[in-house]
ROROBA-622537 format. One line per field, with one value per residue (C-alpha): residue number from 1; residue in three letters; x, y, z. Coordinates in steps of 0.5 Angstrom, whole numbers, plus 500, padded with zeros to 3 digits. Example, Ala and Ser with C-alpha at 12.3 -4.5 7.8 and 13.67 -1.06 7.14 Angstrom:
BEGIN
i = [1,2]
aa = [ALA,SER]
u = [525,527]
v = [491,498]
w = [516,514]
//
This chain:
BEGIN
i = [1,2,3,4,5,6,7,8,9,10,11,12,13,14,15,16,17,18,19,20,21,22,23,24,25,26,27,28,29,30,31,32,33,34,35,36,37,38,39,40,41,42,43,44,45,46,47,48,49,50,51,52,53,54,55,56,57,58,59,60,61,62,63,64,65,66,67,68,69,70,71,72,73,74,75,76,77,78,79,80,81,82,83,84,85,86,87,88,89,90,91,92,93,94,95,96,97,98,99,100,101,102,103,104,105,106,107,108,109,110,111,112,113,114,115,116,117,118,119,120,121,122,123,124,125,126,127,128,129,130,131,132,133,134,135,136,137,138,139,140,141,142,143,144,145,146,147,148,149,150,151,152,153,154,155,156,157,158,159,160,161,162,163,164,165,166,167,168,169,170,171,172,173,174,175,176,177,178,179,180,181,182,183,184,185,186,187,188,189,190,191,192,193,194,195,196,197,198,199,200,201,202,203,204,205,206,207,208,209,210,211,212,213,214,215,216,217,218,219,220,221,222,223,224,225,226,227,228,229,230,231,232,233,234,235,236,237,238,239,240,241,242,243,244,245,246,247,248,249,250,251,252,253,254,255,256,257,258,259,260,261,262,263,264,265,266,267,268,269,270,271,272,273,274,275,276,277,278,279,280,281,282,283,284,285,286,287,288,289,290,291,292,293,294,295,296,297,298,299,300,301,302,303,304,305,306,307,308,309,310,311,312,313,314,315,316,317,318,319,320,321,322,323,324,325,326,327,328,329,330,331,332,333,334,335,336,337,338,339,340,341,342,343,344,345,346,347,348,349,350,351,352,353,354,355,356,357,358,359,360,361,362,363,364,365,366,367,368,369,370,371,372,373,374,375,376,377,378,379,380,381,382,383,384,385,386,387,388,389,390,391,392,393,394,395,396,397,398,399,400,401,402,403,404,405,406,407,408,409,410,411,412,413,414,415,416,417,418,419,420,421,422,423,424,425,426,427,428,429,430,431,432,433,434,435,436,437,438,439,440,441,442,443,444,445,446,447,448,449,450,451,452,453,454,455,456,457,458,459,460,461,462,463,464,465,466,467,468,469,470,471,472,473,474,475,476,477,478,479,480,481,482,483,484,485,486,487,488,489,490,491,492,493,494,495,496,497,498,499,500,501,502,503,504,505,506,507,508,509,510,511,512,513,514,515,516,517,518,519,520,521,522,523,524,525,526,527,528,529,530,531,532,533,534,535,536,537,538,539,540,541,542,543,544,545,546,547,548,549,550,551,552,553,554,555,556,557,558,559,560,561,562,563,564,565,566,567,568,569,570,571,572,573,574,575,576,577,578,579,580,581,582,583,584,585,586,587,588,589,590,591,592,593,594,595,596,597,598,599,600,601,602,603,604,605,606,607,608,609,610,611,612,613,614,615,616,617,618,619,620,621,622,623,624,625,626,627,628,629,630,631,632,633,634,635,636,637,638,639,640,641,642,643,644,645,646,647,648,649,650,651,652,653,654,655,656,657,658,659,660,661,662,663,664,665,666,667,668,669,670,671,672,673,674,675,676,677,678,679,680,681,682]
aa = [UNK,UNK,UNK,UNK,UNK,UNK,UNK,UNK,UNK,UNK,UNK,UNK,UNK,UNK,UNK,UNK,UNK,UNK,UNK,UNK,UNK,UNK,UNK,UNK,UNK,UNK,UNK,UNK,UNK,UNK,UNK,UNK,UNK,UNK,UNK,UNK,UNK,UNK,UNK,UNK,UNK,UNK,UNK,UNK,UNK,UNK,UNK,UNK,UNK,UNK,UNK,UNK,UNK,UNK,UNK,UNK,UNK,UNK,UNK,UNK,UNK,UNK,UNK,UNK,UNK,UNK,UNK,UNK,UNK,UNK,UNK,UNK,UNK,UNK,UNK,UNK,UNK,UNK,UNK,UNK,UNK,UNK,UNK,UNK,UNK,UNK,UNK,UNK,UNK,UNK,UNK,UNK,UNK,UNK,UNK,UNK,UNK,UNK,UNK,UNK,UNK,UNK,UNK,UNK,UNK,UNK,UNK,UNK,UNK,UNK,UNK,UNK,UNK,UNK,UNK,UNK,UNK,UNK,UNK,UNK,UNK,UNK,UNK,UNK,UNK,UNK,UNK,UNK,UNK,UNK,UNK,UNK,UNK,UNK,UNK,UNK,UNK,UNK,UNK,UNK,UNK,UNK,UNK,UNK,UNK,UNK,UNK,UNK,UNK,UNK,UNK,UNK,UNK,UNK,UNK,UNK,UNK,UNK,UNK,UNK,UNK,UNK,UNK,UNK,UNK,UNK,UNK,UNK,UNK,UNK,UNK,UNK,UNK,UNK,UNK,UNK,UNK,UNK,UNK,UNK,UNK,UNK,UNK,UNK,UNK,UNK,UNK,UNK,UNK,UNK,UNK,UNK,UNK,UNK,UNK,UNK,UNK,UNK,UNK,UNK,UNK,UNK,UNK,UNK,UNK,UNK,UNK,UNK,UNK,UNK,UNK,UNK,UNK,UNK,UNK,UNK,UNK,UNK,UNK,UNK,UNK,UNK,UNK,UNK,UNK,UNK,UNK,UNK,UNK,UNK,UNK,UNK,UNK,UNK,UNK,UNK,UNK,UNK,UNK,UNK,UNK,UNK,UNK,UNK,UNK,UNK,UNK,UNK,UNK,UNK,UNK,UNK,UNK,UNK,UNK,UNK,UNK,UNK,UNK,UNK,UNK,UNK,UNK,UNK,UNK,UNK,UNK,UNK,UNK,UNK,UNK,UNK,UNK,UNK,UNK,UNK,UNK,UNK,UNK,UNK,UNK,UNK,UNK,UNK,UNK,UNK,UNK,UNK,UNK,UNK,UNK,UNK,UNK,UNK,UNK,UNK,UNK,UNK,UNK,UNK,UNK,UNK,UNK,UNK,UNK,UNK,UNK,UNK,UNK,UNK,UNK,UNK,UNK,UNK,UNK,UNK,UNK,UNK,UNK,UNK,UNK,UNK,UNK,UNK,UNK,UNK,UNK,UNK,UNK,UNK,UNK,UNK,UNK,UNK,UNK,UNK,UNK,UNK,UNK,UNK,UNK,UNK,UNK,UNK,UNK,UNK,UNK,UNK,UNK,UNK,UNK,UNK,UNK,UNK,UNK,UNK,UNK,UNK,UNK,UNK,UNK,UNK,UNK,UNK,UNK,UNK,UNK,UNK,UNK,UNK,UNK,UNK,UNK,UNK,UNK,UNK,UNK,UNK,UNK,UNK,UNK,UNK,UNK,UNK,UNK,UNK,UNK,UNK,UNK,UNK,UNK,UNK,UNK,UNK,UNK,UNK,UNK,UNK,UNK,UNK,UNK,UNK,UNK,UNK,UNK,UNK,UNK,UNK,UNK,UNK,UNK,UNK,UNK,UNK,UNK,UNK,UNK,UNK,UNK,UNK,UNK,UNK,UNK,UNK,UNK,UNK,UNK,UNK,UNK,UNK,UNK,UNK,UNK,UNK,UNK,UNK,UNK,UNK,UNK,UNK,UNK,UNK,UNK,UNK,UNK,UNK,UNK,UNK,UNK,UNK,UNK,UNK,UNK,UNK,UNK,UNK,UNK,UNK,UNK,UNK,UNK,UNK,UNK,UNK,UNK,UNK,UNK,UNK,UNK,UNK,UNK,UNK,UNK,UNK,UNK,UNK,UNK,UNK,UNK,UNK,UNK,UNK,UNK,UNK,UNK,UNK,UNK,UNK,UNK,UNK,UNK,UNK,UNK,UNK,UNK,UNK,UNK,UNK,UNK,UNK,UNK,UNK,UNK,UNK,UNK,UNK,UNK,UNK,UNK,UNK,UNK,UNK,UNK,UNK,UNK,UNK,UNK,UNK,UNK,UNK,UNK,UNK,UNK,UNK,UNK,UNK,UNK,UNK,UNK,UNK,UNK,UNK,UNK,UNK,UNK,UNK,UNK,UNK,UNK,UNK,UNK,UNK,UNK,UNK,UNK,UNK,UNK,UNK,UNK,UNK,UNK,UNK,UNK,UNK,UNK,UNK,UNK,UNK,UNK,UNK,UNK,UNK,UNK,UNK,UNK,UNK,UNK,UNK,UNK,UNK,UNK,UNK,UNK,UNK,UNK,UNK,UNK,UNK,UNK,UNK,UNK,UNK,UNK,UNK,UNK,UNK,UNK,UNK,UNK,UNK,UNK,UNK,UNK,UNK,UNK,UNK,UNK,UNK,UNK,UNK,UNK,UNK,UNK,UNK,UNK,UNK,UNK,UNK,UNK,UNK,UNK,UNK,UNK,UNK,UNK,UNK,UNK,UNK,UNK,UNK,UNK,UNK,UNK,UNK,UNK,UNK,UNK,UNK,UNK,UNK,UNK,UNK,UNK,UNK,UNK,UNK,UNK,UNK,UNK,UNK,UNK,UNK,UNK,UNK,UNK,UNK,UNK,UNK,UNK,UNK,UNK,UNK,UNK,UNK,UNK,UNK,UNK,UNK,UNK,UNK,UNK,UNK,UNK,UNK,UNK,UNK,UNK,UNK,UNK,UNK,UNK,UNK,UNK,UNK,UNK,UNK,UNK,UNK,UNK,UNK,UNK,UNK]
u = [822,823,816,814,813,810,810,804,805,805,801,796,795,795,790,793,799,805,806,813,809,803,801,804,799,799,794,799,800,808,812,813,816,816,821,821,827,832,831,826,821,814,810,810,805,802,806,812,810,807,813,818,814,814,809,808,810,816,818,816,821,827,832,831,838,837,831,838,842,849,849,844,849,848,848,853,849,846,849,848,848,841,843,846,842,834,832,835,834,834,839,840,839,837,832,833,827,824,826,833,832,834,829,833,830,831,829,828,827,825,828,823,827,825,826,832,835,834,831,824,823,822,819,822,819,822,820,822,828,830,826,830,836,835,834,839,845,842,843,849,851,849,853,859,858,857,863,868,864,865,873,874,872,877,874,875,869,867,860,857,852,849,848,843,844,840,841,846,850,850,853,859,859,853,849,845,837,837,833,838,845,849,855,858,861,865,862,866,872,873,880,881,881,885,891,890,891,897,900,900,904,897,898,891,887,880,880,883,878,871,868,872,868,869,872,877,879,880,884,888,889,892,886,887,881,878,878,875,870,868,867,863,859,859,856,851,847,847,843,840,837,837,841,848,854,859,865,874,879,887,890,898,900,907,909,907,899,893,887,880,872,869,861,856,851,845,841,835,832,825,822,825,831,839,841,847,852,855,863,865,873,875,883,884,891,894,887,891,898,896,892,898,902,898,897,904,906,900,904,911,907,906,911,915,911,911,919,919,915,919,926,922,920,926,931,929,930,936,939,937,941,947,947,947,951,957,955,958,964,966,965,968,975,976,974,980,984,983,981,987,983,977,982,980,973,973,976,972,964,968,968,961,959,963,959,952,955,956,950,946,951,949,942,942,945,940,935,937,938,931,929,932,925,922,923,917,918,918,924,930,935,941,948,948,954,952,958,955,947,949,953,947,942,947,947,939,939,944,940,936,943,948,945,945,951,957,957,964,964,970,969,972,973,966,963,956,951,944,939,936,938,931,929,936,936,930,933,939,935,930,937,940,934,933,940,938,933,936,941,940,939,947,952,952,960,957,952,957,954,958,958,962,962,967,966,963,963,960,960,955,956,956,954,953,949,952,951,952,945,941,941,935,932,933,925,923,929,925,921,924,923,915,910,908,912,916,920,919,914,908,907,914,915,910,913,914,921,926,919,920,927,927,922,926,932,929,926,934,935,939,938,939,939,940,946,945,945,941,946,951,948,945,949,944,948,945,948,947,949,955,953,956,962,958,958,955,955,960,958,963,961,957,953,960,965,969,975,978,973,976,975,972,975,969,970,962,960,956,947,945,938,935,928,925,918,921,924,929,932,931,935,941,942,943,947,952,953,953,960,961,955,950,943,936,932,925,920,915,917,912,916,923,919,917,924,927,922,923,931,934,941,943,950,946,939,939,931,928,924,917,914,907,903,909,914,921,920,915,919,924,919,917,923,926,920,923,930,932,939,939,937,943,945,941,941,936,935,932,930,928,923,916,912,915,914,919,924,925,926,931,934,934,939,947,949,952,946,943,944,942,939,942,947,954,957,963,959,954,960,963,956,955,963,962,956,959,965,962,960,954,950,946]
v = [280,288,291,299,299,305,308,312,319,322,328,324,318,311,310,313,312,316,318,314,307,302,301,295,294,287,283,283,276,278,276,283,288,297,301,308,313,311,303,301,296,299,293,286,282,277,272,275,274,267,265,267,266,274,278,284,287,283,287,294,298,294,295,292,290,285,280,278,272,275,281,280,278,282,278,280,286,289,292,290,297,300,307,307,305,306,299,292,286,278,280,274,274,269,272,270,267,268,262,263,258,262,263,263,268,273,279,286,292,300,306,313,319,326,332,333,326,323,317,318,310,303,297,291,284,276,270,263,260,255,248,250,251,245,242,245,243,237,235,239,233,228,231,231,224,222,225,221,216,218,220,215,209,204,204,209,214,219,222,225,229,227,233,232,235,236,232,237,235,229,229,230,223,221,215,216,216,219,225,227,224,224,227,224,229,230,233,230,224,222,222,215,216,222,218,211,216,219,213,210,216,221,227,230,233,232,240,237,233,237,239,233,229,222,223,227,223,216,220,223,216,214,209,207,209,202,202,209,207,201,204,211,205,202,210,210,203,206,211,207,202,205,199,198,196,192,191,189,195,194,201,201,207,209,205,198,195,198,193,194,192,198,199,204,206,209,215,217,224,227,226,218,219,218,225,223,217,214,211,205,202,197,196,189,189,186,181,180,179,174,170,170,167,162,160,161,156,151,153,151,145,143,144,140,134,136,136,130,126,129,127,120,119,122,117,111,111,115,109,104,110,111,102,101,106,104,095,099,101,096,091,095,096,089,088,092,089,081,083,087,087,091,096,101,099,101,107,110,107,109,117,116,112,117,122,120,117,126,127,122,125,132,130,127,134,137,132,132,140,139,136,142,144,139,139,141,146,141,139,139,145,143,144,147,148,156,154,147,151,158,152,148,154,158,151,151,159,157,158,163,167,165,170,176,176,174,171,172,167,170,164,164,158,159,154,151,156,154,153,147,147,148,154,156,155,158,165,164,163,169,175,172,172,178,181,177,181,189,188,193,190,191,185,180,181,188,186,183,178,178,173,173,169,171,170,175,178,174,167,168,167,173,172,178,178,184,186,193,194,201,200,201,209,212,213,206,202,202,198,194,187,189,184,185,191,191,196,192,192,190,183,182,183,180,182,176,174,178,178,171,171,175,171,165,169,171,165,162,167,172,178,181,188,192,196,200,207,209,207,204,197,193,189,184,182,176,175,167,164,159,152,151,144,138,131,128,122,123,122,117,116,121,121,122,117,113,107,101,095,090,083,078,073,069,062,062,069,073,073,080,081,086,088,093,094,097,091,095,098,090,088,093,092,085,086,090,085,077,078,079,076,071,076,074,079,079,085,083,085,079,075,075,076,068,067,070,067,059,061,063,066,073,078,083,087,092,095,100,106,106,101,101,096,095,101,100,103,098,092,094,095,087,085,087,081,076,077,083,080,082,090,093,089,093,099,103,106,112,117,122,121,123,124,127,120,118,124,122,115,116,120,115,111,112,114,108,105,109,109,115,114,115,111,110,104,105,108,102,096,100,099,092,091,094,089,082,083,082,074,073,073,067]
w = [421,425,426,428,435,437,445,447,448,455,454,449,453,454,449,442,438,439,431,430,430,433,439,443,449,454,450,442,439,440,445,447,452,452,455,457,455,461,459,464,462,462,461,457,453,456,451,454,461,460,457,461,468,471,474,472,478,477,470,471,473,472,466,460,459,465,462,459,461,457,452,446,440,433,426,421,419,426,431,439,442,443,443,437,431,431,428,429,426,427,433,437,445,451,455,462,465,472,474,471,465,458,452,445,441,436,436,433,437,435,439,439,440,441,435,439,439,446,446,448,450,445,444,443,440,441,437,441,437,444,441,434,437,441,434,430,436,435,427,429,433,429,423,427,429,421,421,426,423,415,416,421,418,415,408,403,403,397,396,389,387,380,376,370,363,358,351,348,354,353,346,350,353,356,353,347,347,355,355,361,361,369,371,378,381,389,394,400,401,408,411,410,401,401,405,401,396,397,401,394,392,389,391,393,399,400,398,390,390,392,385,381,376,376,368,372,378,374,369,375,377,371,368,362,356,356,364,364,361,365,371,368,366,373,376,370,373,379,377,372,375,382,385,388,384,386,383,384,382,381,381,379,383,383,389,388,385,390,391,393,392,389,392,389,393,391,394,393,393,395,388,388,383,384,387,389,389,395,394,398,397,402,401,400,399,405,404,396,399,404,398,393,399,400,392,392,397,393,387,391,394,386,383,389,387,380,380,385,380,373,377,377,372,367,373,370,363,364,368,362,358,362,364,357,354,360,359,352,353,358,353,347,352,352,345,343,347,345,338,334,327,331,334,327,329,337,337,331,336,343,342,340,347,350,348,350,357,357,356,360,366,363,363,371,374,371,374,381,381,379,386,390,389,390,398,402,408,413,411,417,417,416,413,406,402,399,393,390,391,387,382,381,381,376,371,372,369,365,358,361,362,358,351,356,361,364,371,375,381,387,392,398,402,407,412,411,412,417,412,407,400,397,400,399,392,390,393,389,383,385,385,380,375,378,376,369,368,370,365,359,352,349,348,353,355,357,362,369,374,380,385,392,398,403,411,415,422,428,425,419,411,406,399,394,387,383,377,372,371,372,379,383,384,391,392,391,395,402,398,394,399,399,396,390,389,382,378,372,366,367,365,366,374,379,385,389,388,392,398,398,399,404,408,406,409,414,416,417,421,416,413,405,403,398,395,390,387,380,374,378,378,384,390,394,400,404,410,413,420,419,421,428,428,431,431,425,421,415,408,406,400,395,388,384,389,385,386,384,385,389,388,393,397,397,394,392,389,391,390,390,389,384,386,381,377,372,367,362,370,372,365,366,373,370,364,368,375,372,370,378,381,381,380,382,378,381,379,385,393,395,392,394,401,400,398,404,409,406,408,402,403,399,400,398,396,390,392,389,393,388,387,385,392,396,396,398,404,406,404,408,414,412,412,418,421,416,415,420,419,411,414,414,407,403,398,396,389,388,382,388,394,392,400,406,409,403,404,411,411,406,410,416,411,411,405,403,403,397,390,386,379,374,377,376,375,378,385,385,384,390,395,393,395,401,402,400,403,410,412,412,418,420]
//
């Protein structure tokens, strides 16, 4: 960019050029200006002052360093003093105009001395750069702009440059028959892709990752072969097809599963081919958490329904098998006391009976700690008895944990808890099956599962769920109650449990925590408020009450009425109630209706709840317009509450007035006597 300016001579004139280079004169194409030997300008081209806007009169004289508006600045391999080197070049200045504006420019200069060194004078030449500053301070703002925007975007960023190779290169992975196979690699990832990153427990900077090939990021996030491949496929159809790819990721990182939508975006260069690769991730993990809440409240909602239903279903005939099984053995015990000769005979068939009267009462437990997951979330807080929940919790698990350990119960005498018995229920199943699932494989008198109760401080209810498994690391204990996060193998953990328990928890306004330090086993304490004393109707009788059977003083016996659509159940009652009392079996509630609107007196209703037309529920409501004096004279049956609606009204009813299915025959002879000896109301 330097050119060889010459200074005319003094003693030769204005027109010949000096020896040390060309003349300058005022008409050069060049924005130009001379000087003589004390730095004073002598003369500028036309450019130079059309340019700038002086007159000559105006520059002539004046010291050539205050054309400009600051020091002239020196590239790296120049030097800013005049007076110490002859040429300069691509120096950086800004000449100040006459109306004081400032011209960028670059320029070169040329310093003539005499043969003993003094400086003789000089010429010096601009080239206006102000409008390409403008333009470079203008791309500069707009990169910094797509910078705030690239790092400060939520999604995570990265952007690659496709590098070509020949076909011997792509004997090393790329695609067979391709005259040129790519290879993807970083140029630059945003801020928000380096701490999702690391956040997830991959320690690399934006420095790791600049140079990396895609081969070697999917490695360093562990992806499996097969995954890999995929994905390499994923960038080779954006260059291929020259179209965005759009596609979902699950990582599983060291702290838990990261979920993102992946979307590969071509750019294309000047020759219309895919030079580089623009990666777009957008963290949808929370989206995922909050998907897998509501399926997961669906799922509960199912099941609920699903246990209601089975509970059903299983009731009926379990109340054929328990009523026929109890008709046996009542009627077996008198035989053998009548009849001698039937002794030998009777005592061989009652072990038998007694037996099967086991198992059906197994059978109906198991049945009704079934329909403690069939309550919805609407269901009232309330007192719950932590001993009978962990009880029934631990005969539910009991296959699922008698081949792998021991569980030692240490309950102390502790009030209710606020809470409700399903929720409640399934906290219990998730620590235990938890600590179930920690013990390592070795004999399962080994393995120990330890469960306390015990009063805490201020009012609340402690219960801990301990167990001698390996205990859980100090660097992942933070996170143990986050969703999704497990310690456990793939396929066998989903980390939804101890989330859910902490949420249910929660919820009742308690706290869990965990107490555990790696190989020395694992306690999880949940604290739960006590239930405050208040008045509340007393449950005088339960599912397991029974007593000697009075004998009534009236001199008719009783009628009671047996309303249910299954037959067997309208059988059994039967055969279980004539000997005491005069049965009405009627399987449609329209007609005991009828009978009771034309004045028909009965002592007692045994109703069922789910009937298919007229439900129990609504039977009750019609009765209370045909005989509202018979209201307070029914007991309902129930094999468990299908709906809200259904759970409520039960609820609404004393506890007298419910007969559970199976039911025992001794608790259903006690309601009915509780009825019959009341007078009949007119």
């Amino acid at each position: 960019m330097a050119i060889r300016v010459g200074l005319p001579d003094p003693k030769s004139g204005p027109s010949s050029p000096s020896p040390a280079g060309v003349w300058v004169g005022e008409s050069s194409p060049l924005l130009a200006v001379w000087f003589d030997h004390e730095m004073r300008v002598l003369g500028a081209s036309h450019l130079f002052l059309t340019r700038t806007g002086y007159t000559r009169d105006q520059l002539v004289g004046r010291p050539f360093v205050s054309l400009f508006g600051e020091p002239p600045r020196a590239n790296p391999t120049g030097r800013s003093d005049l007076t110490e080197a002859r040429t300069f070049r691509e120096l950086t200045a800004q000449v100040k105009a006459a109306d004081g504006s400032l011209v960028e420019a670059l320029w070169s200069t040329q310093i003539d001395r005499a043969a003993t060194g003094e400086i003789v004078g000089g010429a010096a030449y601009f080239v206006d750069v102000t409008a390409q500053r403008r333009a470079e301070q203008a791309l500069s703002e707009r990169e910094r702009a797509l910078s705030m925007v690239f790092n400060g975007t939520r999604d995570l960023m990265a952007l690659l440059r496709v590098e070509r190779q020949s076909q011997k290169g792509a004997e090393d992975g790329a695609p067979k028959g391709s005259e040129q196979a790519p290879r993807f690699r970083y140029l630059q990832a945003n801020r928000t892709y380096v701490t999702t990153a690391q956040r997830f427990g991959f320690h690399m900077g934006a420095a790791d990752l600049e140079g990396r090939t895609v081969e070697e990021v999917l490695a360093a996030f562990k992806l499996d072969p097969e995954r890999r491949a995929f994905v390499l496929g994923q960038y080779r159809a954006v260059w291929e097809t020259r179209k965005v790819v759009a596609y979902p990721e699950t990582l599983s990182t060291p702290l838990g599963a990261f979920h993102a939508e992946i979307v590969l975006s071509p750019l294309l260069d000047d020759t219309g081919e895919v030079g580089h690769v623009l990666f777009v991730a957008r963290d949808v993990t929370e989206q995922k958490r909050i998907e897998a809440q509501l399926l997961l409240a669906d799922r509960m909602v199912s099941m609920g329904t699903m246990a209601a239903g089975v509970a059903h279903e299983i009731n009926n005939p379990l109340s054929y098998v328990a009523g026929n099984v109890a008709f046996c053995l009542e009627c077996l015990s008198e035989l053998r006391d009548s009849v001698p000769e039937s002794r030998e005979l009777v005592e061989r068939l009652l072990p038998a009976l007694e037996d099967a009267a086991s198992g059906a009462d197994r059978v109906a437990v198991i049945v009704r700690d079934l329909k403690l997951f069939s309550r919805s979330e609407d269901v009232p807080v309330g007192p719950v008895v932590l001993s009978s929940i962990i009880a029934s919790v631990l005969r539910m698990l009991r296959s699922e944990i008698e081949h792998r350990a021991r569980v030692v119960l240490d309950f102390q005498p502790v009030p209710p808890v606020w809470g409700t018995e399903a929720r409640l229920g399934q906290v219990f199943t998730n620590l235990l099956v938890n600590a179930v699932q920690a013990m390592p494989i070795q004999p399962a008198e080994e393995n120990v599962i330890l469960v306390r109760l015990r009063s805490g401080q201020s009012g609340t209810v402690i219960a801990e769920v301990c167990d001698n498994g390996p205990g859980v690391p100090r660097e992942v204990r933070g996170r143990i109650f986050d969703l999704f996060f497990t310690t456990k193998p793939v396929g066998l953990g989903t980390g939804l449990g101890l989330s859910i328990c902490h949420r249910i928890v929660s919820s009742f306004g308690g706290t869990i925590e965990l107490d555990s330090d790696a190989g020395k086993g694992a306690t999880f304490r949940t604290s739960l408020r006590a239930w405050e004393e208040r008045a509340m109707p007393e449950r005088s009788l339960t599912s397991t009450d029974s007593g000697q059977i009075g004998v009534t003083t009236q001199e008719t016996r009783p009628r009671v009425v047996v309303l249910d659509d299954d037959m067997v159940v309208r059988r059994v009652l039967a055969r279980l109630l004539r000997d005491r009392y005069d049965v009405i079996v009627e399987g449609d509630p329209e007609s005991v209706l009828t009978r009771l609107r034309g004045g028909e007196n009965v002592d007692a209703i045994l109703c069922d709840v789910i009937m298919p037309g007229l439900s129990g529920m609504d039977f009750y409501r019609r009765l209370a317009e045909v005989a509202p004096r018979l209201l307070s004279r029914c007991i309902f049956m129930t094999g468990g509450a299908v709906s809200d609606q259904m759970q409520d009204f039960l609820e609404s009813l004393p506890a007298e007035r419910i007969l559970e299915k199976p039911f025992h025959p001794p608790r259903l002879f006690l309601l009915l006597e509780e009825l019959v000896r009341q007078p009949r109301a007119t």
